[in-house]
C-alpha positions in Angstrom: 139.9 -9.6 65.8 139.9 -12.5 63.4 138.4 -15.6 63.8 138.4 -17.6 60.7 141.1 -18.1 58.2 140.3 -15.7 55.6 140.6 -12.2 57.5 143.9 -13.8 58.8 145.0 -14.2 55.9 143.7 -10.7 54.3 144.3 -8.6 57.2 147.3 -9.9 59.1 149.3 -11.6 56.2 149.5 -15.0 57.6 150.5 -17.0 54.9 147.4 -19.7 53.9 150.3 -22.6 54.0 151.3 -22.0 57.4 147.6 -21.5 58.4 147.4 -24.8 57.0 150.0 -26.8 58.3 150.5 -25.3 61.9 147.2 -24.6 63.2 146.6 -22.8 66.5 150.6 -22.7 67.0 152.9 -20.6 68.4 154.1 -19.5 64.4 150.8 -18.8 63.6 150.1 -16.3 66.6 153.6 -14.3 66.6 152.6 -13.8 63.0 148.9 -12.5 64.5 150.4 -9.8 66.8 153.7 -9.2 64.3 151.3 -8.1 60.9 148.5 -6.7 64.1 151.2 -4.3 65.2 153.2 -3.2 61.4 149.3 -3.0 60.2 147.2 -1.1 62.6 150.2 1.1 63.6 149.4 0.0 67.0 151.2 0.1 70.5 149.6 -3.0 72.0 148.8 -5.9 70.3 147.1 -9.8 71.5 146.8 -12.6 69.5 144.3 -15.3 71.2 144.4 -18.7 68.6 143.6 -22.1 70.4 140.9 -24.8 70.0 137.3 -23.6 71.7 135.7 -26.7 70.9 133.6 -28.5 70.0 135.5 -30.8 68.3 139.1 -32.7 68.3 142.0 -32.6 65.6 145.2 -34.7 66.0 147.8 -31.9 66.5 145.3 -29.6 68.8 143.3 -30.2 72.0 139.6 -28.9 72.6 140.7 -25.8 75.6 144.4 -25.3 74.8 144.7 -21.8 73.8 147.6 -19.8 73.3 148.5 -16.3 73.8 150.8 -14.0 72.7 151.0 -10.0 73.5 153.7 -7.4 72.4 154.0 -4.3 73.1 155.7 -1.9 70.9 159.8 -1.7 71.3 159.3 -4.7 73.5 159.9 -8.4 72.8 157.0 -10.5 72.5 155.5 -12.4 75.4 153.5 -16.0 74.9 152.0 -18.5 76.6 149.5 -21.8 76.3 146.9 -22.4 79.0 144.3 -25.7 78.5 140.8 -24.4 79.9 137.8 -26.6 81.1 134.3 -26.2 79.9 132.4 -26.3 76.6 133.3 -23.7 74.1 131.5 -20.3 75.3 133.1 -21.5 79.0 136.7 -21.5 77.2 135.9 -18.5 75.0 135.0 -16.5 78.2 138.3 -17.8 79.9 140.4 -16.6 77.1 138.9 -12.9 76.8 139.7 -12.9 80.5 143.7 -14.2 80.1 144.1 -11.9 77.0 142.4 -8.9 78.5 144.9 -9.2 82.4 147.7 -10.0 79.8 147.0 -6.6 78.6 147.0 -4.8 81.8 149.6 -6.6 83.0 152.0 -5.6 80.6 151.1 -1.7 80.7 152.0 -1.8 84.2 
C-alpha cells in the first residue's frame, strides 16, 4: 500500500509529473496496479486513490474514490464511487469496496 507520493513514485514507478498533474485519476491508478503487478510478481493487484477528506481541490471531490483491480492475464477492471462521511467514514468504505472487489473477481 502507498499513501503519499513518494512510495508511489519509488515503488510503483508512477511518474512525479503525472502524479502532479492528474491527481486521484483514473492514469494515476492503472499505473498503481500495472507497476503493483510487473513489481511484486503478483496475481492480484488493487489500487484504491480518491480524496478521503478533509479538504477540497478543484479537480477532486472530498469521497470520490476510485478503484481499479487486475488480475493477472485479465484486463483491468475500474470504477469511481463518491462516499459520505468524514475521512475515517470514507476510508472504511473504501477498504470494504476494494476488499469485495477482490473476492469478486476470484470468483
Amino acid at each position: 500500500m502507498t499513501y503519499s507520493n513518494e512510495p508511489k513514485r519509488e515503488m510503483l514507478g508512477v511518474r512525479a509529473a503525472t502524479l502532479a498533474r492528474h491527481g486521484a485519476s483514473a492514469r494515476r491508478r492503472r499505473a498503481r496496479w500495472r507497476r503493483g503487478l510487473e513489481a511484486q510478481r503478483a496475481q492480484v493487484a488493487v489500487a484504491v486513490t480518491g480524496v478521503a477528506g478533509p479538504g477540497r481541490n478543484a479537480q477532486e471531490t472530498r469521497g470520490m474514490v476510485c478503484f481499479a483491480w487486475s488480475l493477472a492475464r485479465r484486463s483491468p477492471e475500474s470504477i469511481v464511487r463518491r462516499f459520505r462521511g468524514g475521512r475515517e467514514s470514507v476510508r472504511r468504505q473504501s477498504v470494504a469496496v476494494a476488499l469485495r472487489g477482490v473476492l469478486d473477481r476470484l470468483r
